[in-house]
N, C-alpha and C positions, 0 to 999 in steps of 0.2 A: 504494500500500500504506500501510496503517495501521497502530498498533498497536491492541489492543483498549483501550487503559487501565487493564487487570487489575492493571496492575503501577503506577500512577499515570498522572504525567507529565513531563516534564523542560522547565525555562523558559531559552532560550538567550537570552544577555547580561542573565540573573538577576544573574549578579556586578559588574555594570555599573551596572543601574536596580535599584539594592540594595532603597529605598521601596516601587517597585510590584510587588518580590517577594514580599517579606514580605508584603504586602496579601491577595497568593493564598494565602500561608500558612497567614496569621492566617482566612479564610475559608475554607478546607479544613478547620484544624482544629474551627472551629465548627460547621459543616456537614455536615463528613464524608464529601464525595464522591468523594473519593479518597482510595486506603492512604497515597498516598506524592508530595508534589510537590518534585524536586529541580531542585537548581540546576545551571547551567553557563555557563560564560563564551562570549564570542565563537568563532562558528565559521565558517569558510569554504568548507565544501563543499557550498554549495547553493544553489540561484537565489536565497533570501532573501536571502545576504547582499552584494547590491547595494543592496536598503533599507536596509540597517542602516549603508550608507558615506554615504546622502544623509538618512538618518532619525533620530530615538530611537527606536528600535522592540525589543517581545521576540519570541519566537518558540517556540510551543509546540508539543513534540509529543507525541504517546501513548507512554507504552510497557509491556510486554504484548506477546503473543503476535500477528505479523502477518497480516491479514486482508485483502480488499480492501475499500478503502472504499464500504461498501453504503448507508449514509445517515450517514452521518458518526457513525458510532458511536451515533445516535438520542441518547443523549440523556448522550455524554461531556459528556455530562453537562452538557444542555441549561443546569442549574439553573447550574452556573461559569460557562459563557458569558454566563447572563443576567449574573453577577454582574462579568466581568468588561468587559461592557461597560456596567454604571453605573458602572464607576470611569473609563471615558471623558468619562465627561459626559453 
């Protein structure tokens, strides 16, 4: 299950990797592709966060009304993804 993204998206250990939060921010609000991108700190109830004990890693999910994930929300917005993996490198 997914969310739709209607409602944004919420960045887990945002309050950790403060820099590559605000990057999503700062490109949301330029772009526009979501209402709403919030923050959240570390959480522990979910397979991710085994990466986050051996990694620097964020974790982002939708949130919105839940749906099953039919193609990944097409295109949650394909354009962040592109954007957030140039800020990979």
């Amino acid at each position: 299950m997914a969310g739709t993204g209607d409602d944004g998206i919420q960045v887990v250990n945002g309050t950790i990797f403060k820099d590559q939060f605000e990057q999503l921010v700062a490109i949301n609000k330029e772009k526009k592709y979501l209402p709403e991108v919030k923050v959240r700190g570390p959480m522990n109830r979910s397979d991710h966060y085994l990466f986050m004990r051996r990694s620097s890693v964020i974790f982002i999910y939708t949130l919105g009304a839940s749906l099953p994930i039919t193609i990944f929300m097409i295109a949650m917005k394909h354009y962040l993804l592109h954007d957030l993996m140039s800020m990979c490198g």
